[in-house]
PDB file of N, CA, C and O in Angstrom:
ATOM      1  N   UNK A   1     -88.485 -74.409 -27.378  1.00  0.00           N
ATOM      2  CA  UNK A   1     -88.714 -75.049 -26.104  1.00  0.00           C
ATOM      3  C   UNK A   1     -88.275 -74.106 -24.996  1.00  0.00           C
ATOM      4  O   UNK A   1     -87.285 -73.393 -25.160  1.00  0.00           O
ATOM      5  N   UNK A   2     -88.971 -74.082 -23.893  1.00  0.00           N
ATOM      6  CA  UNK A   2     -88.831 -73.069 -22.628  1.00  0.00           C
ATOM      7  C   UNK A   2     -87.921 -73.737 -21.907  1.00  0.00           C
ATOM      8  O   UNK A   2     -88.347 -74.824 -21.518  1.00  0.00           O
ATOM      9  N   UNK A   3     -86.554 -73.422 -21.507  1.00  0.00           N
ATOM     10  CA  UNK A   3     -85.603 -73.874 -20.787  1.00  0.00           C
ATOM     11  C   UNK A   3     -86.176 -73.817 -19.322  1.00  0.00           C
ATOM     12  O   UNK A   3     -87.004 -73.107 -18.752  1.00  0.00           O
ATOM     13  N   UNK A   4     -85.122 -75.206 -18.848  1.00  0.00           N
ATOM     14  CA  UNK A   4     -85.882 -75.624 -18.001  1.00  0.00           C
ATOM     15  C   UNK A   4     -85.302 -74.667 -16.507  1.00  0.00           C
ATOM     16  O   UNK A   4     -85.882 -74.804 -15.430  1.00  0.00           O
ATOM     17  N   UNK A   5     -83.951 -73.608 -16.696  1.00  0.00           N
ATOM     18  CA  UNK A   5     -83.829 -72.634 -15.977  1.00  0.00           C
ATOM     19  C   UNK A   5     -82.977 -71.520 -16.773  1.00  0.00           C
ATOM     20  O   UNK A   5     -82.683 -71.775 -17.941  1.00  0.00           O
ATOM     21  N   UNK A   6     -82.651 -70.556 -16.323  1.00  0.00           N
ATOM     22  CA  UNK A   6     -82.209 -69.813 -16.672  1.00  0.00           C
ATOM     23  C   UNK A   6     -80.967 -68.886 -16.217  1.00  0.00           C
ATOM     24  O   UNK A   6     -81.576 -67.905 -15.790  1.00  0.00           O
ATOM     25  N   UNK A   7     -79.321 -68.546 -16.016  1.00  0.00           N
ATOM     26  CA  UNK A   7     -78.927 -68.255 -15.306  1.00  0.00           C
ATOM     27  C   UNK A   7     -77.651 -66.895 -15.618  1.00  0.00           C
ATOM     28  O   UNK A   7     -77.564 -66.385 -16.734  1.00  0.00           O
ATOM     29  N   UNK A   8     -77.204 -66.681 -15.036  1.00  0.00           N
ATOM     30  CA  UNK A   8     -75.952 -65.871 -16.104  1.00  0.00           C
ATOM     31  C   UNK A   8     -75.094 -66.319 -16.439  1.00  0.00           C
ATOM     32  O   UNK A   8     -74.492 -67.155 -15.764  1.00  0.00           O
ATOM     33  N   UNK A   9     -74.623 -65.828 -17.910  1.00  0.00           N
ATOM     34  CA  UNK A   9     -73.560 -66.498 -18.089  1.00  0.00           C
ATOM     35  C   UNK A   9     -72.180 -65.834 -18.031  1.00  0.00           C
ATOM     36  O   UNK A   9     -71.146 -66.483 -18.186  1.00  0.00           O
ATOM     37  N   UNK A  10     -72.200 -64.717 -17.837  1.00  0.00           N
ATOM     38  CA  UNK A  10     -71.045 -63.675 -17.107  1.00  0.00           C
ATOM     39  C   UNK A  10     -69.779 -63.866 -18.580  1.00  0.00           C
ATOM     40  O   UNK A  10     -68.557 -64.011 -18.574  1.00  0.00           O
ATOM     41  N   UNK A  11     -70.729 -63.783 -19.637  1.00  0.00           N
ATOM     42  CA  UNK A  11     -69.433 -63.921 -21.005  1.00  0.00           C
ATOM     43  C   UNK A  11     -68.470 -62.356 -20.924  1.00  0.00           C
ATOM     44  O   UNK A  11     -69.262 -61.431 -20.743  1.00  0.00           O
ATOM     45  N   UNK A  12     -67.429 -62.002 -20.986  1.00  0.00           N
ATOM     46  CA  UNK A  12     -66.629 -61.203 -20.980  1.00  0.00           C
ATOM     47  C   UNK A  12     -65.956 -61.400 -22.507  1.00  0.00           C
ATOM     48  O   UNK A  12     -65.814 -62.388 -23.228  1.00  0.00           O
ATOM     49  N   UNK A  13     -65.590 -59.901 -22.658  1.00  0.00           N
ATOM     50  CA  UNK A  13     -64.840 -59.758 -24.112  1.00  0.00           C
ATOM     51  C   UNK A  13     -63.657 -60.806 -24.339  1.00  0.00           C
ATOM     52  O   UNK A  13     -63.031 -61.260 -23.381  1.00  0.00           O
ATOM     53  N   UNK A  14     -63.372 -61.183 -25.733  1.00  0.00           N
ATOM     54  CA  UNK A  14     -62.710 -61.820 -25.965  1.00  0.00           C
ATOM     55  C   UNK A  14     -61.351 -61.069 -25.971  1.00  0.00           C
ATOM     56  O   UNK A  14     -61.338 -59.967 -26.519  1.00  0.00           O
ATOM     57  N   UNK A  15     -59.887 -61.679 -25.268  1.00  0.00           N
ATOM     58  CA  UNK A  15     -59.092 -61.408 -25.138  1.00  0.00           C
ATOM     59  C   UNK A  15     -58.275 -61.762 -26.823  1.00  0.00           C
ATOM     60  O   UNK A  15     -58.174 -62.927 -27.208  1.00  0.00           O
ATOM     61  N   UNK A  16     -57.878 -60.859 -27.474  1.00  0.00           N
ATOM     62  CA  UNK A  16     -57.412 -60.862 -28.379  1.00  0.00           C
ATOM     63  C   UNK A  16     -56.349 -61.632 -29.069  1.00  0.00           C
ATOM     64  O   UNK A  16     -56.179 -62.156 -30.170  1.00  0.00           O
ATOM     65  N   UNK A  17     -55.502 -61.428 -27.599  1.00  0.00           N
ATOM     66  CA  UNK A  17     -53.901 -62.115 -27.618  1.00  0.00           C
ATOM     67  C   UNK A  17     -53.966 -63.380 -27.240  1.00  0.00           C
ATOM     68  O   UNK A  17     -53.099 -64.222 -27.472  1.00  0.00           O
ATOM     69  N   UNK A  18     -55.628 -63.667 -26.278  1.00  0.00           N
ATOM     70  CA  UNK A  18     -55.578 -65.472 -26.249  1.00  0.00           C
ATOM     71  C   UNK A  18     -56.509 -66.061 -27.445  1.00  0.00           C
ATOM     72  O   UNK A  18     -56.721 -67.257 -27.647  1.00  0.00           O
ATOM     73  N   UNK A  19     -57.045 -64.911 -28.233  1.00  0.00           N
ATOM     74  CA  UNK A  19     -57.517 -65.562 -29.500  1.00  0.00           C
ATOM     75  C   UNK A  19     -56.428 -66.256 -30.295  1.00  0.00           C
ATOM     76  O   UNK A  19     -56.354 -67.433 -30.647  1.00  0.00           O
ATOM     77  N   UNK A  20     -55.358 -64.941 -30.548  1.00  0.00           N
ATOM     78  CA  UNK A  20     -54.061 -65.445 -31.294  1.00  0.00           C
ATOM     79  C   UNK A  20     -53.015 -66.427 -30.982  1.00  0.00           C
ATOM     80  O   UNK A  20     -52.028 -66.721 -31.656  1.00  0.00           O
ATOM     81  N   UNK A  21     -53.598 -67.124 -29.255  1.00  0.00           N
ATOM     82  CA  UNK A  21     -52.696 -68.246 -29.642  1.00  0.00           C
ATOM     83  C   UNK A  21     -53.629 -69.628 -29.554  1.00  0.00           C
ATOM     84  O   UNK A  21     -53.364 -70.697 -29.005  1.00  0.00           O
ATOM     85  N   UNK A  22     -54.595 -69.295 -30.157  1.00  0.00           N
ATOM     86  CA  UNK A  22     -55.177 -71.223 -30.087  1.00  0.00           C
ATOM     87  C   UNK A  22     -55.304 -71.582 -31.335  1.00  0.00           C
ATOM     88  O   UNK A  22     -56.074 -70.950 -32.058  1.00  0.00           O
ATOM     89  N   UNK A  23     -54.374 -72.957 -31.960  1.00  0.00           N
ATOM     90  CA  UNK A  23     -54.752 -73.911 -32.540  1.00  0.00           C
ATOM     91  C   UNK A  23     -55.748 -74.166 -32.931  1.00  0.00           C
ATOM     92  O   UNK A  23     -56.836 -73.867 -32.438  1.00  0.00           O
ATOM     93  N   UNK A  24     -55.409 -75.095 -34.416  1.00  0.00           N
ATOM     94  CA  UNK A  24     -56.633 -75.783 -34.826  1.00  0.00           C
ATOM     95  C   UNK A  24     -56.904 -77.098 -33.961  1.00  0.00           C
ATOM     96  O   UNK A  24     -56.094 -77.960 -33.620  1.00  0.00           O
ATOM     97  N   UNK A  25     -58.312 -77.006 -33.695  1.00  0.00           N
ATOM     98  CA  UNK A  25     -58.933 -78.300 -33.460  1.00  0.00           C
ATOM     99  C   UNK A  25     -59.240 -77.581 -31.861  1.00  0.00           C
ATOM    100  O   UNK A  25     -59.971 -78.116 -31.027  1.00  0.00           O
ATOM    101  N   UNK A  26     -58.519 -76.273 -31.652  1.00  0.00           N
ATOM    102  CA  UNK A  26     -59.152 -75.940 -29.996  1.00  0.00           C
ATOM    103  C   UNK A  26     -60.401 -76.152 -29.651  1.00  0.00           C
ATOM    104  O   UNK A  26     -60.566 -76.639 -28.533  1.00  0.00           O
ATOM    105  N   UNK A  27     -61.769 -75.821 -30.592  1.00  0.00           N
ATOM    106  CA  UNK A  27     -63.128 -76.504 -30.162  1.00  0.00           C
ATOM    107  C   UNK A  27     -63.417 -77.034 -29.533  1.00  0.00           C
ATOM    108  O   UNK A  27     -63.931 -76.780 -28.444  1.00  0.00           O
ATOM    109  N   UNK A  28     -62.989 -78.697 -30.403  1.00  0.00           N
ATOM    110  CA  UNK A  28     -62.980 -79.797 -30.391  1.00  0.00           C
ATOM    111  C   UNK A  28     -62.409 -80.150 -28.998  1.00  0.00           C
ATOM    112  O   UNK A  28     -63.181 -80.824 -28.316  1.00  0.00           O
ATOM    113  N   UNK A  29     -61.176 -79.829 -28.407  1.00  0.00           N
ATOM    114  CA  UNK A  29     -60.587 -80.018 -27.272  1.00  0.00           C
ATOM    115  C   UNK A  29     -60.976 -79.391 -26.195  1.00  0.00           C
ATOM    116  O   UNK A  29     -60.335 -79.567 -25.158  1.00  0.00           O
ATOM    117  N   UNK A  30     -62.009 -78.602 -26.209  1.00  0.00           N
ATOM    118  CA  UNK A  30     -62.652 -77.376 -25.424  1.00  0.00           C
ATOM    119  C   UNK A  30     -63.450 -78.302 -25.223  1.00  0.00           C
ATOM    120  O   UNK A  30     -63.245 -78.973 -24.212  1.00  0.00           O
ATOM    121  N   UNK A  31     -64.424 -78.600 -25.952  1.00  0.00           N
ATOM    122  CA  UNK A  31     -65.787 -79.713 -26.197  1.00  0.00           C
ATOM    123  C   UNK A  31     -65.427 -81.088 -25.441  1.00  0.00           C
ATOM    124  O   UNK A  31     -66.251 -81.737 -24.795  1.00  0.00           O
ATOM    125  N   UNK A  32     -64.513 -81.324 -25.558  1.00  0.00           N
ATOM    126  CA  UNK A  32     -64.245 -82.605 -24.938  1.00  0.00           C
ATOM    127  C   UNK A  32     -63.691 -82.402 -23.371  1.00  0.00           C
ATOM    128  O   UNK A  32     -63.993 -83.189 -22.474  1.00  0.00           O
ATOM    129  N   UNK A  33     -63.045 -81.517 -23.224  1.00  0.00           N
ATOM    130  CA  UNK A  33     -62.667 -81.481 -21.832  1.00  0.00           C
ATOM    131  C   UNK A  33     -63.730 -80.931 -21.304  1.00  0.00           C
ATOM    132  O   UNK A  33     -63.778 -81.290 -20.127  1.00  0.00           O
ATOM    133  N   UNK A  34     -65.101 -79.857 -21.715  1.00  0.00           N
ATOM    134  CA  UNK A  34     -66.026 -79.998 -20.969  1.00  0.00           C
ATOM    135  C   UNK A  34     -67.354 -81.091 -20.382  1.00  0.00           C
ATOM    136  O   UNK A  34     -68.042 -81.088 -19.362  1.00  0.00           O
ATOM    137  N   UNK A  35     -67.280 -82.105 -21.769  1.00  0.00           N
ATOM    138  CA  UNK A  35     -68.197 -83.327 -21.008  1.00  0.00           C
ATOM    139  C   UNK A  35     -67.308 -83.751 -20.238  1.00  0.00           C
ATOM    140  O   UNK A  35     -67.911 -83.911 -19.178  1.00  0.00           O
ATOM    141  N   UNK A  36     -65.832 -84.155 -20.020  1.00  0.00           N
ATOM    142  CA  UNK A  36     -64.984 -84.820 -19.231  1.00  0.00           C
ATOM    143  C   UNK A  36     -65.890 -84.198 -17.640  1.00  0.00           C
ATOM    144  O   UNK A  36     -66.641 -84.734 -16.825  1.00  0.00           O
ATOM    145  N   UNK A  37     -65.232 -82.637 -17.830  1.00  0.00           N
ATOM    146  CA  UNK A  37     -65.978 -82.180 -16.184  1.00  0.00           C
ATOM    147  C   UNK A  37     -67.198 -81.975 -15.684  1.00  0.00           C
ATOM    148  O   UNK A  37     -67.444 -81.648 -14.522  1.00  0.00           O
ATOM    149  N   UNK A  38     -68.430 -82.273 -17.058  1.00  0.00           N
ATOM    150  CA  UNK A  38     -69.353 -81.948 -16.609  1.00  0.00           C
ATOM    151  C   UNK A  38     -69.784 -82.494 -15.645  1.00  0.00           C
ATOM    152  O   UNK A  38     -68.876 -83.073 -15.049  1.00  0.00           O
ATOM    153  N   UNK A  39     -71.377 -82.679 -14.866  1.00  0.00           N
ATOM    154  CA  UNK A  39     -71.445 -83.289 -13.304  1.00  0.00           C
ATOM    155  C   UNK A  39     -72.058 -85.017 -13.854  1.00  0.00           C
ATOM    156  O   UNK A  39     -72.083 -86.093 -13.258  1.00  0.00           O
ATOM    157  N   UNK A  40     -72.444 -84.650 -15.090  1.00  0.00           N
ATOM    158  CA  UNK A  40     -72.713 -85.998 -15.880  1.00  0.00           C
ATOM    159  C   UNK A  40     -71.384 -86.892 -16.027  1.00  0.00           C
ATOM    160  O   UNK A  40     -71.669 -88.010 -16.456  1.00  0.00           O
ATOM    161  N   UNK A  41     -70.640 -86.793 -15.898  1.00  0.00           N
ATOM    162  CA  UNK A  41     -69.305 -87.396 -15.952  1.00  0.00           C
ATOM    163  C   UNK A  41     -68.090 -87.551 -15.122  1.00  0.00           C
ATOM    164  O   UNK A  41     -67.573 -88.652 -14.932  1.00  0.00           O
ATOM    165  N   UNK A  42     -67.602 -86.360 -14.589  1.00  0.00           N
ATOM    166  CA  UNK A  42     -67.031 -86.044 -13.203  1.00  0.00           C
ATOM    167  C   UNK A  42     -65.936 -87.179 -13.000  1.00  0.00           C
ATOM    168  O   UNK A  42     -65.651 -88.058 -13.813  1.00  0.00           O
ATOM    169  N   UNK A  43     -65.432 -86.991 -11.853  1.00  0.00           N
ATOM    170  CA  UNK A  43     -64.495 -87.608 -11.429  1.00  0.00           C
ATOM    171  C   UNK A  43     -63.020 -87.433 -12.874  1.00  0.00           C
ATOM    172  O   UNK A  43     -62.332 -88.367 -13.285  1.00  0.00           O
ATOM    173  N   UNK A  44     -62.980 -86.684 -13.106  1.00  0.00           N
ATOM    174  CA  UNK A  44     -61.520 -86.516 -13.999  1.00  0.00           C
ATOM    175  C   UNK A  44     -60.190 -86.011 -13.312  1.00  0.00           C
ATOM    176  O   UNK A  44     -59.938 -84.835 -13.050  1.00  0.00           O
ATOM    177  N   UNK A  45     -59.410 -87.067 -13.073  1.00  0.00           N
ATOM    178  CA  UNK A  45     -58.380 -86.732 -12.312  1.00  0.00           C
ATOM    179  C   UNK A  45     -56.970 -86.584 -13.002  1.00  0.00           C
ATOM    180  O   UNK A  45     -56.731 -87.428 -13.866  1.00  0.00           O
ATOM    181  N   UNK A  46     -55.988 -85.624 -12.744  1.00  0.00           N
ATOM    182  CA  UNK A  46     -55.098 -85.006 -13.494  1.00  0.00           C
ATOM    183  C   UNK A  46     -54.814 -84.130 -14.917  1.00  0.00           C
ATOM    184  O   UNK A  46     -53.757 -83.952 -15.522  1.00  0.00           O
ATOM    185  N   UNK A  47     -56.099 -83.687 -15.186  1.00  0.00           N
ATOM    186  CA  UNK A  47     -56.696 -83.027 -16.795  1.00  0.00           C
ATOM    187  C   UNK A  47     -57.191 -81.396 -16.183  1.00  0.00           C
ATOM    188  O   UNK A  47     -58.256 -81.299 -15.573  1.00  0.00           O
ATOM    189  N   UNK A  48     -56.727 -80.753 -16.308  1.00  0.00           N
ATOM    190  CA  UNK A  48     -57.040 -79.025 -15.891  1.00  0.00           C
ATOM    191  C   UNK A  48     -58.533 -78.495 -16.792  1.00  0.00           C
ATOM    192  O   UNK A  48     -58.512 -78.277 -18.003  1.00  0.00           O
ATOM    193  N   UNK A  49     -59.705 -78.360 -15.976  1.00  0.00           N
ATOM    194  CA  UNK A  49     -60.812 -77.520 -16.210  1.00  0.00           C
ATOM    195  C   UNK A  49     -60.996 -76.419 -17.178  1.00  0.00           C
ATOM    196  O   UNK A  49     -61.461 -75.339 -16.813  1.00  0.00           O
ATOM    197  N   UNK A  50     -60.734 -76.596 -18.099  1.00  0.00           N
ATOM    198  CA  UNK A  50     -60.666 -75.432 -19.714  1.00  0.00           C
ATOM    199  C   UNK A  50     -61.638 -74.558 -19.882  1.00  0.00           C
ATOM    200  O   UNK A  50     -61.688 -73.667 -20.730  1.00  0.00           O
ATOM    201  N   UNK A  51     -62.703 -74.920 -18.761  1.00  0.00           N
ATOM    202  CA  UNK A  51     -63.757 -74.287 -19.472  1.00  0.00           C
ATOM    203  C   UNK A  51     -63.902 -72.914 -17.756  1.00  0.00           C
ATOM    204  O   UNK A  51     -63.600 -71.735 -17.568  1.00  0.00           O
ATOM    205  N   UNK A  52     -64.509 -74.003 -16.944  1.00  0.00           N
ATOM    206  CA  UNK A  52     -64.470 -73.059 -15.430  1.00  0.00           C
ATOM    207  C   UNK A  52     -65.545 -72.575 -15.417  1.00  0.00           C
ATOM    208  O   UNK A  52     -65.577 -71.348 -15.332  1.00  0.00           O
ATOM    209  N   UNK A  53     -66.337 -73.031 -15.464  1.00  0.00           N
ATOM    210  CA  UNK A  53     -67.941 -71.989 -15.389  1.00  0.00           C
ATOM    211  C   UNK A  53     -68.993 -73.040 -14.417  1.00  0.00           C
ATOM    212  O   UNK A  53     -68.370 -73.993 -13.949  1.00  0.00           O
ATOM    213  N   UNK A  54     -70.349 -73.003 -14.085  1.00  0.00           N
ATOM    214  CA  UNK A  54     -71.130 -73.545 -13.000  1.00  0.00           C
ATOM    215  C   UNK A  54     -70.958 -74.607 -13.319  1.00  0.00           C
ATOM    216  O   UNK A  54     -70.566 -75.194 -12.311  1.00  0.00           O
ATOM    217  N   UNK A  55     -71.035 -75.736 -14.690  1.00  0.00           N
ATOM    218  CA  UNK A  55     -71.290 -76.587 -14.637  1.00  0.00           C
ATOM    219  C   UNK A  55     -70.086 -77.638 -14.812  1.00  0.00           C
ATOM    220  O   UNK A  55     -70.323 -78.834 -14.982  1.00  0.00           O
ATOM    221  N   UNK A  56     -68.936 -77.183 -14.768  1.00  0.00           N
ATOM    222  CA  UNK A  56     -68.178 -77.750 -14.842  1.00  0.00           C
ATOM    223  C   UNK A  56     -67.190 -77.696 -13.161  1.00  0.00           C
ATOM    224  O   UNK A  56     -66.216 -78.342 -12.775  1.00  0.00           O
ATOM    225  N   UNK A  57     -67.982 -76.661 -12.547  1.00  0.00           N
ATOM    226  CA  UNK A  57     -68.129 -76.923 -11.321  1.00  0.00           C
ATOM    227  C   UNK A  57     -68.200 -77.792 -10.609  1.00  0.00           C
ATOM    228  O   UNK A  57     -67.367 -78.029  -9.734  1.00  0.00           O
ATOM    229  N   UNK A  58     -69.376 -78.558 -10.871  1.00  0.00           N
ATOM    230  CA  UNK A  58     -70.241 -79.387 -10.052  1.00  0.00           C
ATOM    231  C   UNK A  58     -69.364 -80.636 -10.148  1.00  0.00           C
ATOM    232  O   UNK A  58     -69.071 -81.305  -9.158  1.00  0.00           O
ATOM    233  N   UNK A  59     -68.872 -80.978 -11.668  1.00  0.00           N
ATOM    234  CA  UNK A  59     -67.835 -82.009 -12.192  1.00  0.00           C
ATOM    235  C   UNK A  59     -66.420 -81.925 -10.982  1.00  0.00           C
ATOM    236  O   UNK A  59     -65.873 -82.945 -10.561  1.00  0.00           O
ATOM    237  N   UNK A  60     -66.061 -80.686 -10.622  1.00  0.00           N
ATOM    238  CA  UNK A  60     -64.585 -80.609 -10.266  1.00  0.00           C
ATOM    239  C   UNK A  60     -64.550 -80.711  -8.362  1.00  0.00           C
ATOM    240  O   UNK A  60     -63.655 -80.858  -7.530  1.00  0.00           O
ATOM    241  N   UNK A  61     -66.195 -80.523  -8.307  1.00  0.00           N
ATOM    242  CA  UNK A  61     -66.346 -80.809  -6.690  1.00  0.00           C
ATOM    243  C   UNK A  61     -67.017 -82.304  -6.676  1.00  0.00           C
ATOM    244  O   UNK A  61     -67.076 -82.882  -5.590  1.00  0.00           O
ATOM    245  N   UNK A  62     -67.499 -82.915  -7.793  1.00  0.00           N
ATOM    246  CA  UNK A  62     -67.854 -83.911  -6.796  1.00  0.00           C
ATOM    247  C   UNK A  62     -66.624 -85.280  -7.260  1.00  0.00           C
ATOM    248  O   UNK A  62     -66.820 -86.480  -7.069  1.00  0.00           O
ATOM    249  N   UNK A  63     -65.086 -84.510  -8.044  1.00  0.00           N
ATOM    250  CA  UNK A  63     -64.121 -85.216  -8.686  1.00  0.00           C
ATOM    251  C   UNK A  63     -63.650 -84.902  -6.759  1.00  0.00           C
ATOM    252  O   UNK A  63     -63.485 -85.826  -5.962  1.00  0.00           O
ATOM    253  N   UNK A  64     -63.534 -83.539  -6.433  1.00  0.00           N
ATOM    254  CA  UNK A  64     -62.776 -83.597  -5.116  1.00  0.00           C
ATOM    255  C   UNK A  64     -63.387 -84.408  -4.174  1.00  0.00           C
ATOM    256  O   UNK A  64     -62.739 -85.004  -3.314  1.00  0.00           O
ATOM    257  N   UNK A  65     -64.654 -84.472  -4.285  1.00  0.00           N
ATOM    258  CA  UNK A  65     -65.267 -85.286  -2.926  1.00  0.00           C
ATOM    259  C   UNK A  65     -64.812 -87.009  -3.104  1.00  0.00           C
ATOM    260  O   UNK A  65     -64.695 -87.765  -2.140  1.00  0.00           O
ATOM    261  N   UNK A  66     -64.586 -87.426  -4.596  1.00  0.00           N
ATOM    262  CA  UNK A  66     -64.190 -88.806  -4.922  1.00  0.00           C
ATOM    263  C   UNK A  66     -62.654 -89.145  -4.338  1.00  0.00           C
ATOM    264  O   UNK A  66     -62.277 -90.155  -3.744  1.00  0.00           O
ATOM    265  N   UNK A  67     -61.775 -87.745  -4.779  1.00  0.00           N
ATOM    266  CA  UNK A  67     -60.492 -88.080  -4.488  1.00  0.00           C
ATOM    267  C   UNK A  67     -59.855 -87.749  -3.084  1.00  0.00           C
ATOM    268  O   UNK A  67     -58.679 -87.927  -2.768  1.00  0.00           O
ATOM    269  N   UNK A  68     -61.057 -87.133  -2.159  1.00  0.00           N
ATOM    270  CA  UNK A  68     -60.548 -86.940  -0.674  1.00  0.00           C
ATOM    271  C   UNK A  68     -61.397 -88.433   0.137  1.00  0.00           C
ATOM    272  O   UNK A  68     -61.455 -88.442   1.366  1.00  0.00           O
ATOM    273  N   UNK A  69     -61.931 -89.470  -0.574  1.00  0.00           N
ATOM    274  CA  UNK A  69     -62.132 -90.404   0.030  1.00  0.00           C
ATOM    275  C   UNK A  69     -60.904 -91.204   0.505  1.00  0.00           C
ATOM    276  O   UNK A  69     -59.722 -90.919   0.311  1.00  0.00           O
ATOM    277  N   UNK A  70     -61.461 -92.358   1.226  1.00  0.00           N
ATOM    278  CA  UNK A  70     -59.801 -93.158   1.972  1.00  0.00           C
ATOM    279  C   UNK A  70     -59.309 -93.552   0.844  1.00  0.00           C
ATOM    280  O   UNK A  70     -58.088 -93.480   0.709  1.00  0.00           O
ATOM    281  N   UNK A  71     -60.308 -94.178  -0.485  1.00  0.00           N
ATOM    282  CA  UNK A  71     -59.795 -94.735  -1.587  1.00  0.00           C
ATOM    283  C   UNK A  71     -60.736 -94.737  -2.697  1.00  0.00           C
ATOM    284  O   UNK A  71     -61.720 -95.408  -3.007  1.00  0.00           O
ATOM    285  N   UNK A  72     -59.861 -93.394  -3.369  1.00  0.00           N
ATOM    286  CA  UNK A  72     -60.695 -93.242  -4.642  1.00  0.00           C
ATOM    287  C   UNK A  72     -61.215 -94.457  -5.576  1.00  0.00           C
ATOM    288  O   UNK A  72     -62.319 -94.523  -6.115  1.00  0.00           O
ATOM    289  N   UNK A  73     -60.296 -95.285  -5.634  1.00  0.00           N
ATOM    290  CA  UNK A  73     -60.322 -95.965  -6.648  1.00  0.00           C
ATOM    291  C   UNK A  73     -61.300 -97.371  -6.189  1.00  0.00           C
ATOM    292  O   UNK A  73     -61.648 -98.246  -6.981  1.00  0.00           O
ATOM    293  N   UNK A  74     -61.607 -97.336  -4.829  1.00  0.00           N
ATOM    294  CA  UNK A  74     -62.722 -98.434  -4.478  1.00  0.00           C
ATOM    295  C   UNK A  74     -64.250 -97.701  -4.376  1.00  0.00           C
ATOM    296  O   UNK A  74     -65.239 -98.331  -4.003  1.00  0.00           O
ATOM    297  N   UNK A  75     -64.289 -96.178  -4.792  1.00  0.00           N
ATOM    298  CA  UNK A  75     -65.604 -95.880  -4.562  1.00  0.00           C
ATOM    299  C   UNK A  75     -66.862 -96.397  -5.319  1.00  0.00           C
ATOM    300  O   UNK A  75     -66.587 -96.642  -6.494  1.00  0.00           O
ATOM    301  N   UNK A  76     -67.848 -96.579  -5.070  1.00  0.00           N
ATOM    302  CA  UNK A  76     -69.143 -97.359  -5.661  1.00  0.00           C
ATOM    303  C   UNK A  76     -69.784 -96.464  -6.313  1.00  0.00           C
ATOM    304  O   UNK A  76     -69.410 -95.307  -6.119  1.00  0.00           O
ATOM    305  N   UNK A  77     -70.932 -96.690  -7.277  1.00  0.00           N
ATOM    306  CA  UNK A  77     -71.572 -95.819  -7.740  1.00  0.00           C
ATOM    307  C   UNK A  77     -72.383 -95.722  -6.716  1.00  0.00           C
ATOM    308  O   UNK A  77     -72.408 -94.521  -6.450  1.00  0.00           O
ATOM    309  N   UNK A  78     -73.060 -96.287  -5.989  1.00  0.00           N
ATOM    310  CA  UNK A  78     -74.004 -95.887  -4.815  1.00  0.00           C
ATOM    311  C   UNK A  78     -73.489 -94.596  -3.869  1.00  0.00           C
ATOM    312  O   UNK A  78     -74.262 -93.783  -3.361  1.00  0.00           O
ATOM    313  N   UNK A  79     -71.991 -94.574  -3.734  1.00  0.00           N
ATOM    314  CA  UNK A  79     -71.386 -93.302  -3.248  1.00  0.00           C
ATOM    315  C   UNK A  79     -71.159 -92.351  -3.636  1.00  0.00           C
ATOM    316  O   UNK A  79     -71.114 -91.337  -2.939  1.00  0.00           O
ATOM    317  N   UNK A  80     -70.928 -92.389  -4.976  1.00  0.00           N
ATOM    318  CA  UNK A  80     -71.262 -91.148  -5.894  1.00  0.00           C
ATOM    319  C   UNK A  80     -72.232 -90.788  -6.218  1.00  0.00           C
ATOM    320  O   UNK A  80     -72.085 -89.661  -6.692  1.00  0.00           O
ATOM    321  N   UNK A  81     -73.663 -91.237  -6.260  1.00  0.00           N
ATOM    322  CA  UNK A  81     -74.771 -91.248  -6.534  1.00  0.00           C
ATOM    323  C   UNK A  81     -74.961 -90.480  -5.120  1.00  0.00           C
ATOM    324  O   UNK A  81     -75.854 -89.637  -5.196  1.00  0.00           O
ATOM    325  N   UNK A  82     -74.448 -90.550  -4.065  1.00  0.00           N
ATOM    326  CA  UNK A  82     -74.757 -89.753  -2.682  1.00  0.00           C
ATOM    327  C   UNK A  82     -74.114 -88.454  -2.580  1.00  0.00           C
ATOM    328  O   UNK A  82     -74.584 -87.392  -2.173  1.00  0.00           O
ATOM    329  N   UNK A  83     -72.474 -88.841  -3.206  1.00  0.00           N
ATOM    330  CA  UNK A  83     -72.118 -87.439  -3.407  1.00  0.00           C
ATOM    331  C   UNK A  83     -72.790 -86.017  -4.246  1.00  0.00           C
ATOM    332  O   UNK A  83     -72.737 -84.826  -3.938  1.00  0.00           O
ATOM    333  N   UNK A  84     -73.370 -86.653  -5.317  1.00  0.00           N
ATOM    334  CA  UNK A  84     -74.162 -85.864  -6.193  1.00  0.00           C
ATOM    335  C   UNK A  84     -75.961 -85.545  -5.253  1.00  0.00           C
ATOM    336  O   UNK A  84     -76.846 -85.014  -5.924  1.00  0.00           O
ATOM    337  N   UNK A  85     -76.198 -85.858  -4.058  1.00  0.00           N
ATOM    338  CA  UNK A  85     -77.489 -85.561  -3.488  1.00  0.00           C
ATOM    339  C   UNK A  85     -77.410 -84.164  -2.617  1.00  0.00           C
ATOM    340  O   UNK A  85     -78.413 -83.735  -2.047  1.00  0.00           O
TER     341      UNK A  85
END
């Protein structure tokens, strides 16, 4: 299937010494904290961005645009649905 864009992914060599310190199950915890930030999901507040690349971007700005409202915790989906336009 022809992707529907195409972009860089700016992969850099693997650091050796942060190979040697991750745990089992790091994947798995990699994998999960990136749907947390993706822009499909977003709004994750107090959990640090593991991954850091475009699309977990979009997750961590439109988490800031939720939490610089008067009140995060009364926002609507109709307002997030605006934040994401």
């Amino acid at each position: 299937r022809t992707p529907s864009s195409v972009d860089e992914r700016a992969n850099t060599p693997t650091d050796p010494g942060w190979a040697a310190t991750l745990q089992p199950g790091w994947q798995e915890e990699r994998k999960r904290n990136f749907h947390n930030w993706s822009p499909f999901v977003g709004g994750v507040f107090g959990e640090p961005d593991l991954v850091c690349d475009f699309w977990t971007e979009l997750g961590r700005n439109l988490t800031a645009r939720i939490a610089g409202s008067a009140d995060p915790t009364a926002v609507t989906i109709e307002q997030i649905m605006a934040f994401r336009e």
